[in-house]
KENUKE-162651 format. One record per atom (N, C-alpha, C): x, y, z; residue in one letter. Coordinates in steps of 0.1 Angstrom, whole numbers, padded with zeros to 4 digits, always signed. Example, Ala and Ser with C-alpha at 12.3 -4.5 7.8 and 13.67 -1.06 7.14 Angstrom:
# KENUKE-162651
+0132-0057+0078A
+0123-0045+0078A
+0132-0033+0078A
+0128-0022+0071S
+0137-0011+0071S
+0129+0000+0079S
This chain:
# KENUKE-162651
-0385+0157+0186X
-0380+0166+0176X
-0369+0176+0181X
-0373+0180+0195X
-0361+0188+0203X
-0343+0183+0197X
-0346+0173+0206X
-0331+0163+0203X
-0328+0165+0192X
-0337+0161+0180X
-0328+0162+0167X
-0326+0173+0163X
-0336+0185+0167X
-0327+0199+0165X
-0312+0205+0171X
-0315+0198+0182X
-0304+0200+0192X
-0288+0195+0188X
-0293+0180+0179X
-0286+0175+0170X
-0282+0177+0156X
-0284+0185+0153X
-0286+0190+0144X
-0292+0182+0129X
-0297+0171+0133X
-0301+0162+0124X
-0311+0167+0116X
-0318+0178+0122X
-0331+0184+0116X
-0328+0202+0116X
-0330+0210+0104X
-0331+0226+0106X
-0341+0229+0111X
-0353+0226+0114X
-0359+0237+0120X
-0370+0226+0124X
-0380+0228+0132X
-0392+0219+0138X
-0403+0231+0133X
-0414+0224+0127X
-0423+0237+0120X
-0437+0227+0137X
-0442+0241+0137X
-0454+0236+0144X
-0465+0231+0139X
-0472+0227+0145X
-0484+0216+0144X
-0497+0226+0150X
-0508+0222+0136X
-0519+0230+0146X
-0525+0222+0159X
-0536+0232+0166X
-0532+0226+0181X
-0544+0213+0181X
-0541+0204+0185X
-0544+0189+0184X
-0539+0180+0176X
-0528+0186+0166X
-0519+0176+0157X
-0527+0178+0145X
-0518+0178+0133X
-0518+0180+0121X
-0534+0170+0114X
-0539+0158+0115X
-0546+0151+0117X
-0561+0156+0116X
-0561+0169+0131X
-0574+0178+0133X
-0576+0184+0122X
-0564+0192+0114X
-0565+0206+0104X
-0558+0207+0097X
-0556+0192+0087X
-0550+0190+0082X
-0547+0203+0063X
-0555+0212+0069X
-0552+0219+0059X
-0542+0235+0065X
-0544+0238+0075X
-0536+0245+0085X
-0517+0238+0086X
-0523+0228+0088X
-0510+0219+0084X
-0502+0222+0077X
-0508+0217+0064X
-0505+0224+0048X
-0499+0240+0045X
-0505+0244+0049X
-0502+0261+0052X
-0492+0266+0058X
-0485+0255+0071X
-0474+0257+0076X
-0459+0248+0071X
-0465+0236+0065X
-0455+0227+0059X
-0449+0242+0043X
-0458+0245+0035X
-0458+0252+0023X
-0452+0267+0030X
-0457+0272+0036X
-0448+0282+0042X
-0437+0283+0042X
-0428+0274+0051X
-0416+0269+0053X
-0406+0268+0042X
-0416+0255+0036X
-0409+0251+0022X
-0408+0266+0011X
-0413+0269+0010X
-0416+0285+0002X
-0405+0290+0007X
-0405+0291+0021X
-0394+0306+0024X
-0378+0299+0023X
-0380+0285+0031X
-0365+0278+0028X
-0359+0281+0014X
-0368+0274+0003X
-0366+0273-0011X
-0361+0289-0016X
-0367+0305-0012X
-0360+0314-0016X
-0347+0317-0009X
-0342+0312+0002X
-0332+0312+0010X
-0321+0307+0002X
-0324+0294-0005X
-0313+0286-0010X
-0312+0296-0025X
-0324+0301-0031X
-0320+0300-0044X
-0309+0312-0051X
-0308+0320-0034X
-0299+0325-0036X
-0280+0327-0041X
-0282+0310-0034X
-0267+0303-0034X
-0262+0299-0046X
-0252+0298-0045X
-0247+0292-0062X
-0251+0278-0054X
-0251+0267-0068X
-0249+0254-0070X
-0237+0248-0061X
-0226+0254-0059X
-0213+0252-0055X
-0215+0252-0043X
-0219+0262-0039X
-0220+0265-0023X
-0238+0257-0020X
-0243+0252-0025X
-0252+0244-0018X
-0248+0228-0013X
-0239+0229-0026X
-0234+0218-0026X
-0223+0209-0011X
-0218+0223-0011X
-0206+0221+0001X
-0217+0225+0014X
-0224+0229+0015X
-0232+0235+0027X
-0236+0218+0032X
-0247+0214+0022X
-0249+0201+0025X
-0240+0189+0025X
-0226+0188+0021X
-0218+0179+0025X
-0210+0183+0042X
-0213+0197+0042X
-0211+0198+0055X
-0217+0194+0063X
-0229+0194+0062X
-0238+0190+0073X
-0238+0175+0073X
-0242+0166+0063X
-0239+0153+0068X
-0230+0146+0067X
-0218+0155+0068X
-0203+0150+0072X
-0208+0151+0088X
-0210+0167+0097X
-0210+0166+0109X
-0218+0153+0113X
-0229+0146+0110X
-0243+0137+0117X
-0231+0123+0117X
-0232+0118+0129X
-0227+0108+0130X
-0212+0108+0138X
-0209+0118+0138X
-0194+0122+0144X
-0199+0121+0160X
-0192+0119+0166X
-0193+0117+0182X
-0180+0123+0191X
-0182+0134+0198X
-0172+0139+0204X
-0167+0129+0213X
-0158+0126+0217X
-0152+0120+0231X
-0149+0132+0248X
């Protein structure tokens, strides 16, 4: 998951409770819902317009390869 942050392929890596999602799977839930919660008021700030361009930005950059 590093890499693809690193890459930007992914915003953010949420953690895992400790022995993997699996063990506590409701701990899990609580951190997936978290995220999604706080992401979701981040955006609803933005116009339509600028979500729009934000995300064509980004998967314009994925795939590009510097030389």
């Amino acid at each position: 998951a590093s890499d693809m942050l690193e890459n930007k392929l992914i915003d953010k890596i949420i953690k895992e409770p400790l022995g993997g999602a699996h063990y506590n799977p409701s701990e899990a839930y609580n951190l997936v819902s978290k995220e999604i919660v706080n992401e979701a008021k981040k955006i609803s700030t933005k116009s339509l317009k600028k979500m729009i361009s934000d995300r064509r930005k980004k998967f314009t950059r994925i795939g590009k390869f510097k030389s």
